[in-house]
N, C-alpha and C positions, 0 to 999 in steps of 0.2 A: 419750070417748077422746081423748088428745091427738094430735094429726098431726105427725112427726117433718119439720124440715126439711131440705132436698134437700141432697144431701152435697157441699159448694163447694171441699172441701179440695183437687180437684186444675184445679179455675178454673183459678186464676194459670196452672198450667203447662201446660194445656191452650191459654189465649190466647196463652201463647209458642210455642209450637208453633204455631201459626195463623201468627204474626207472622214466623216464622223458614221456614215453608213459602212463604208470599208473597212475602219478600225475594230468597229462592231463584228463583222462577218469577218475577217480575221482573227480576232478574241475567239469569237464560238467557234470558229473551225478547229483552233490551236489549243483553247482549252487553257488559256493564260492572256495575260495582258496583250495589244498589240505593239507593242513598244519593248516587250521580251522577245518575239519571237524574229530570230535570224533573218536575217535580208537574202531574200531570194528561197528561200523555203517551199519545198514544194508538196513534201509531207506533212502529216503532225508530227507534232514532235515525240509524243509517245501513245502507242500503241494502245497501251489500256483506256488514257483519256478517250480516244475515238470508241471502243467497245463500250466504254462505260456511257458515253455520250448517247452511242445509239439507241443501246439498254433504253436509257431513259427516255428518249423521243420515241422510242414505240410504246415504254410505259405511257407516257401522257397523251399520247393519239388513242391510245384502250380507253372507251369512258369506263367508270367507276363502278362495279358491281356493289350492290351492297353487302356488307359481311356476313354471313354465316352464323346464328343462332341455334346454340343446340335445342332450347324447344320448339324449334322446327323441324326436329327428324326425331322420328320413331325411337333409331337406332344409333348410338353411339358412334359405331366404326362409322355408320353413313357421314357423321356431324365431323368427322375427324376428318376423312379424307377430301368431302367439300372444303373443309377449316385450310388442311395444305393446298390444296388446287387454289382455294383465294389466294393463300399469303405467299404462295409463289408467283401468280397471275400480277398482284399487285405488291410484292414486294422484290420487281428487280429477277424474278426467277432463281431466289434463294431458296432453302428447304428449311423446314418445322425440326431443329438437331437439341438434343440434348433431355432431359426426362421432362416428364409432362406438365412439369410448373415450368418449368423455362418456355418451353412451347407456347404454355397459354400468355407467358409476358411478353415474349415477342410478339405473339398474333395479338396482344391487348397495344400493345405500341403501336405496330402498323396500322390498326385500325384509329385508334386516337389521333396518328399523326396526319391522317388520310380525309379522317373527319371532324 
């Protein structure tokens, strides 16, 4: 009996796939194109990219609390310090800086951009 050989027809697009899954997980690791980053590389390439990166993958593994409405607390300070606990929780672990119209447009942006 003859032995049929192994069916190669989808090789090719099987090793692109390989080659296009690696370029991928190289980009995200590096934080830049895979075609920028050094040959033979074994770190990133910069430091902040990795922090920043992780910042954000445990932001998006947090589901989404809803935001903060002051007629929902009694009391002002209460509305306030819930207000920072959100916008650092969901904004990166930033703080609420600057007097109290700037605060409320950043906690107005976060929340906008979020929802």
């Amino acid at each position: 009996p003859r032995e049929e050989a192994p069916d190669d027809s989808d090789a090719y697009e099987l090793d692109q796939e390989r080659a296009l899954e690696l370029q991928g997980r190289i980009s995200l690791f590096y934080g830049r194109p895979w075609d920028e980053v050094p040959r033979g590389a074994t770190v990133p390439v910069t430091c902040e990219w990795t922090i920043a990166s992780f910042s954000r993958q445990q932001q998006m593994q947090r589901p989404l609390s809803p935001a903060p409405v002051a007629t929902d607390f009694d009391i002002e300070d209460k509305f306030l310090q819930e207000r920072a606990r959100w916008f650092r929780d969901h904004g990166g672990g930033g703080e609420l800086e600057g007097s109290t119209r700037k605060q409320n447009e950043a906690f107005q942006r976060l929340k906008d951009r979020l929802f």
